[in-house]
N, CA and C of each residue as an Amber inpcrd file, in Angstrom:
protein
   222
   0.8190000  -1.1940000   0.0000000   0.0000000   0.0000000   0.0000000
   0.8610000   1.2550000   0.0000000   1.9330000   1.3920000   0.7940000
   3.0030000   2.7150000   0.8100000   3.2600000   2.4890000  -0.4970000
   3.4460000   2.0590000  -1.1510000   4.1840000   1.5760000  -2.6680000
   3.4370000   2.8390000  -3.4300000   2.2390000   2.1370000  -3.5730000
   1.1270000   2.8730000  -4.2930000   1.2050000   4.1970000  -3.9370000
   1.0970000   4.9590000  -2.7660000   0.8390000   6.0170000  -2.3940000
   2.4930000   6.9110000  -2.7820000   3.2980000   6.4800000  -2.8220000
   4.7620000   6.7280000  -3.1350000   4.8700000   6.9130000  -4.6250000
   4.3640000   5.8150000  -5.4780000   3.7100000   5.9320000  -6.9270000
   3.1220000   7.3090000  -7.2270000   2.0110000   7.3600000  -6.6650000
   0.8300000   8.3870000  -6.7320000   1.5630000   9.9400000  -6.4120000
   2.4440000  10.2280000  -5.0810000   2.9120000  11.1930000  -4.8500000
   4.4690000  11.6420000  -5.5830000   4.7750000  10.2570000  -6.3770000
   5.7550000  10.9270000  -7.5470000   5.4260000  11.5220000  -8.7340000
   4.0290000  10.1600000  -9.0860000   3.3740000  10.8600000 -10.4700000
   2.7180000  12.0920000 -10.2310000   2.1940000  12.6860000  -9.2390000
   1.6910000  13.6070000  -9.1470000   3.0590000  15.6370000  -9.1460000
   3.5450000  14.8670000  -8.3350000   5.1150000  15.6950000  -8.7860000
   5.6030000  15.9170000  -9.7350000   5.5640000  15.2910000 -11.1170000
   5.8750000  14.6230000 -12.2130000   4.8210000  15.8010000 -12.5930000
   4.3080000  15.5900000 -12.2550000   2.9960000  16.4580000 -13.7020000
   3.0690000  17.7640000 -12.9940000   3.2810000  17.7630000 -12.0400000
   3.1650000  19.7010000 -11.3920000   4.3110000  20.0980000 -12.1030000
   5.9570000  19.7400000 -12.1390000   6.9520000  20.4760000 -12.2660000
   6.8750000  20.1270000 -13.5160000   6.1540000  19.2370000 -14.4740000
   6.5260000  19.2650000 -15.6990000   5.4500000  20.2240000 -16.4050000
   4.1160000  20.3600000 -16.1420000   3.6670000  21.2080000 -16.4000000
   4.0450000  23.0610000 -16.1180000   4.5440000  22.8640000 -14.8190000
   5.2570000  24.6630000 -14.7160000   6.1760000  24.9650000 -15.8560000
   7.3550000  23.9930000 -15.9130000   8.1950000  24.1540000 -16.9910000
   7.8610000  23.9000000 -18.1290000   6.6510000  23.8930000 -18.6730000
   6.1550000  24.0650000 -20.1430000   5.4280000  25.1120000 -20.2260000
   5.2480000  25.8580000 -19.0160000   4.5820000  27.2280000 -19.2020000
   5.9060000  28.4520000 -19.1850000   6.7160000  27.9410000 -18.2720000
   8.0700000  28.6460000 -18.3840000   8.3320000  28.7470000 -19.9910000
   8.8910000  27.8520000 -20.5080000   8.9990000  27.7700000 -21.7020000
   8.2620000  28.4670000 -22.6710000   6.9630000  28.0440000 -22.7170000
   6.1260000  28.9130000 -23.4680000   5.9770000  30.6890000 -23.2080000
   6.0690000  31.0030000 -22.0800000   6.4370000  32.1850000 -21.4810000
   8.0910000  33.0170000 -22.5180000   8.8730000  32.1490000 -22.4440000
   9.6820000  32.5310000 -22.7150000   9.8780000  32.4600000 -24.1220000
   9.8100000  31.7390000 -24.6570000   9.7360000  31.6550000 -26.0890000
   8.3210000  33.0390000 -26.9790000   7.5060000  33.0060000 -26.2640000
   6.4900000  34.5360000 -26.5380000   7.4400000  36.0330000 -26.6560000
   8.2710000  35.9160000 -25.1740000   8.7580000  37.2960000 -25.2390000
   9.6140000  37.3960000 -26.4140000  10.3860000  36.3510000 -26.2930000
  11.4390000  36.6300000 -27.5580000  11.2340000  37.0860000 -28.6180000
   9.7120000  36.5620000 -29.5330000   9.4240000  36.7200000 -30.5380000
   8.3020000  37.4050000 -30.4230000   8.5130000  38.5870000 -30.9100000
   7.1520000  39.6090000 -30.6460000   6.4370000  39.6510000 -31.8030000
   5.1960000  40.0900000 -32.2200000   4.6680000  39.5550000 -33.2700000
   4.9610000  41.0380000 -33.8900000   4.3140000  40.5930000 -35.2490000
   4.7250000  41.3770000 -36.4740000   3.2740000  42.0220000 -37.0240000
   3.3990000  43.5970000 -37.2230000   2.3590000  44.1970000 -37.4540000
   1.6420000  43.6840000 -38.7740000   0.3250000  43.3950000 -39.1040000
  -0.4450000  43.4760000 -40.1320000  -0.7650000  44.8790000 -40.7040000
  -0.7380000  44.7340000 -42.0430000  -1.2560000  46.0720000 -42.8910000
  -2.2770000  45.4960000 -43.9620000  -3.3710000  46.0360000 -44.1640000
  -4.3310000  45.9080000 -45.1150000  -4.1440000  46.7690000 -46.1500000
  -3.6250000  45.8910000 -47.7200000  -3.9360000  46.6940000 -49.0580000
  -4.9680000  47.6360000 -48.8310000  -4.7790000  48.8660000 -49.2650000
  -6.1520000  49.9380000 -48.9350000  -6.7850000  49.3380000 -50.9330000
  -6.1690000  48.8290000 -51.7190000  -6.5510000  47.9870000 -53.0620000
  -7.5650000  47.4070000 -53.0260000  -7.0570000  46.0690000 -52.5450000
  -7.6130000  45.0160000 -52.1350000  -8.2340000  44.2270000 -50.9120000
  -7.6830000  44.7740000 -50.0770000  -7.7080000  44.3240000 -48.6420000
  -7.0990000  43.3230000 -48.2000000  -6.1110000  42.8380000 -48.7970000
  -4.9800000  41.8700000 -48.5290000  -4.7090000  41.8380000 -47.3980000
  -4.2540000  41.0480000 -46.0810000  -3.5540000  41.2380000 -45.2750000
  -1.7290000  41.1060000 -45.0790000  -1.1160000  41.8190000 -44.7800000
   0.2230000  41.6800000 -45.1170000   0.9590000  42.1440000 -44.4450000
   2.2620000  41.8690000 -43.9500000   3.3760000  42.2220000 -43.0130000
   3.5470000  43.6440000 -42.9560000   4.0810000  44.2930000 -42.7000000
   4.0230000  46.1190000 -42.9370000   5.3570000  46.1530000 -43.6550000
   6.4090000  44.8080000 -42.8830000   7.6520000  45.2860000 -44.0140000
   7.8730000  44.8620000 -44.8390000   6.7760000  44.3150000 -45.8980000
   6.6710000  43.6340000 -47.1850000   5.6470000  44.6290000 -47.7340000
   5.0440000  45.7330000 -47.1720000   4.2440000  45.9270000 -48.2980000
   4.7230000  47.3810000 -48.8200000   3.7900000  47.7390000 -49.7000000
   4.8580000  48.9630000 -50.3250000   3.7180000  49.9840000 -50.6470000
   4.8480000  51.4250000 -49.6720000   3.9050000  52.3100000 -48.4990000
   4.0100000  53.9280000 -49.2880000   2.7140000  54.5280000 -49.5970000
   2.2720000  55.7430000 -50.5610000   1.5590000  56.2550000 -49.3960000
   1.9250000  57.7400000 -49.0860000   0.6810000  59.0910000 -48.2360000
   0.5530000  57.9960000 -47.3340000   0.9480000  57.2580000 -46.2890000
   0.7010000  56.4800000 -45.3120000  -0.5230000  55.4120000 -45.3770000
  -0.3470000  55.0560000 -46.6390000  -1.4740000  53.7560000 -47.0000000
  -0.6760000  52.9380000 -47.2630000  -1.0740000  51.6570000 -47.2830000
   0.0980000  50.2850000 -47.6030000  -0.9080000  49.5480000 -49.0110000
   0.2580000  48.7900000 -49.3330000  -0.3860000  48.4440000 -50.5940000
   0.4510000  46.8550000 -50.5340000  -0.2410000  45.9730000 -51.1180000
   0.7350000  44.7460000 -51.2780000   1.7050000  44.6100000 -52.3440000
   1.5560000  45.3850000 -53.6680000   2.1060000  45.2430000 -54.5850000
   2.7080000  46.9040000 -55.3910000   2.9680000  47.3840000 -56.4150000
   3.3330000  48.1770000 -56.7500000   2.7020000  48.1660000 -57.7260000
   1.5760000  47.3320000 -58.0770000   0.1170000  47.2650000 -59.2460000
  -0.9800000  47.6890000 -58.2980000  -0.9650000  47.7840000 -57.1190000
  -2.1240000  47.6860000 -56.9530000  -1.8130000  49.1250000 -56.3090000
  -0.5880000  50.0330000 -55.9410000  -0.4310000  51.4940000 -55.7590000
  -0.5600000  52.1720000 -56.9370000  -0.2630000  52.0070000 -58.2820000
  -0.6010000  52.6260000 -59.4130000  -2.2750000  52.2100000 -59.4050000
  -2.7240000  51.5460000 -59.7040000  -4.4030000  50.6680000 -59.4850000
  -4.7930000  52.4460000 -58.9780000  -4.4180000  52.3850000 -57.6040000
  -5.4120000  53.1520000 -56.6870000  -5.4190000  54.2880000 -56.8730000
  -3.7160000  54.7660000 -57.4360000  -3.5930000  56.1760000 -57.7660000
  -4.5390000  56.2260000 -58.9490000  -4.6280000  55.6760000 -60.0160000
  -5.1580000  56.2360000 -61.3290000  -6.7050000  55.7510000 -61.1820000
  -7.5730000  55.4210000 -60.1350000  -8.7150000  55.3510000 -59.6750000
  -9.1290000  56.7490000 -59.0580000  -8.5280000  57.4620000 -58.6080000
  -9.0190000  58.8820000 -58.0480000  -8.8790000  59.9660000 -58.6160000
């Protein structure tokens, strides 16, 4: 019967410290990598990185067809 209960109070240890240290982890691995702004084609409505897209009068555009597109629309 101690057996069991010795069992029970390792496996249970087992899952507390292994679960903290996968939140550690995950914790830490978040800060590192901070996320990356989205920009919407004012074109199309694409969604797209801000430092991939290509930026007119503070509008973003995904392409350099679709900034001529918008200019020669107005």
């Amino acid at each position: 019967m101690r057996i069991l209960v010795l069992i029970a109070i390792g496996l249970l240890l087992y899952m507390i410290i292994g679960s903290f240290l996968r939140k550690q982890k995950r914790q830490q691995l978040e800060s590192e990598s901070p996320a990356e702004k989205m920009v919407s084609c004012q074109h199309c409505g694409l969604h797209i990185l801000e430092q991939e897209a290509v930026q007119a009068a503070n509008k973003f555009y995904c392409s350099a067809s679709h900034l001529e597109a918008d200019q020669q629309d107005k």
